[in-house]
C-alpha positions, -999 to +999 in steps of 0.1 A: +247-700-358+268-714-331+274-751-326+298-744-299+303-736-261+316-747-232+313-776-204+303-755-176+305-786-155+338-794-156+365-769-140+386-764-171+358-754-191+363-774-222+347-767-257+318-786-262+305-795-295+266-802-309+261-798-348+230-777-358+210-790-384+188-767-411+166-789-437+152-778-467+135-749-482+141-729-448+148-693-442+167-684-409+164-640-411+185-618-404+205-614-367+186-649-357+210-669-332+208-705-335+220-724-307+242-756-304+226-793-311+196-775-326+178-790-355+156-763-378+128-785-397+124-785-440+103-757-446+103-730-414+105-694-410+128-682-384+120-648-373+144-617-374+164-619-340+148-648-329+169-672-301+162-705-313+179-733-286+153-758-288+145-780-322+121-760-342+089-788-356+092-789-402+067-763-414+070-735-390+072-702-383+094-688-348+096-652-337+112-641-303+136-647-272+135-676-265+118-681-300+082-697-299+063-711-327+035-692-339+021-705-366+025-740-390+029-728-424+031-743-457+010-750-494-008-775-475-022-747-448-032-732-480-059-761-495-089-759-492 
C-alpha cells in the first residue's frame, strides 16, 4: 500500500498525501499495490499482484494491471 507520492505539478516536487481506505471482511493478496486516495469496499477480493488506483465497488473481486473487476461476490450471490 502506498498513500504517498509526489506533486508532479509543482517544480519542487512535494510529497503529496491521500489516505487509502480498506473496509471490512476484505482480503488484499499477496504483492497487490494499492495506490494513494484509494478506497477498497467491505467484502472484496483483491487479486495477487493486482494495481488497484481507482476505488474498488463493496463485494468484489479485482485481478490485474490496472486491476479490473471481475466478478461481484458475496453470500448473497449465493441465494437462490
Amino acid at each position: 500500500m502506498c498513500a504517498g507520492s509526489h506533486d508532479y505539478t509543482r517544480p519542487n516536487l512535494p510529497i503529496a498525501h491521500a489516505p487509502i481506505h480498506v473496509e471490512c471482511g476484505t482480503w488484499i493478496s499477496s504483492d497487490a499495490f494499492i495506490g494513494p486516495g484509494v478506497t477498497i469496499g467491505a467484502g472484496c477480493v483483491v487479486g495477487a499482484r493486482a494495481v488497484v488506483f481507482s476505488d474498488v465497488p463493496p463485494s468484489s473481486m479485482v485481478i490485474g494491471n490496472p486491476a479490473k473487476v471481475i466478478k461481484q461476490i458475496g453470500p448473497e450471490k449465493d441465494a437462490p
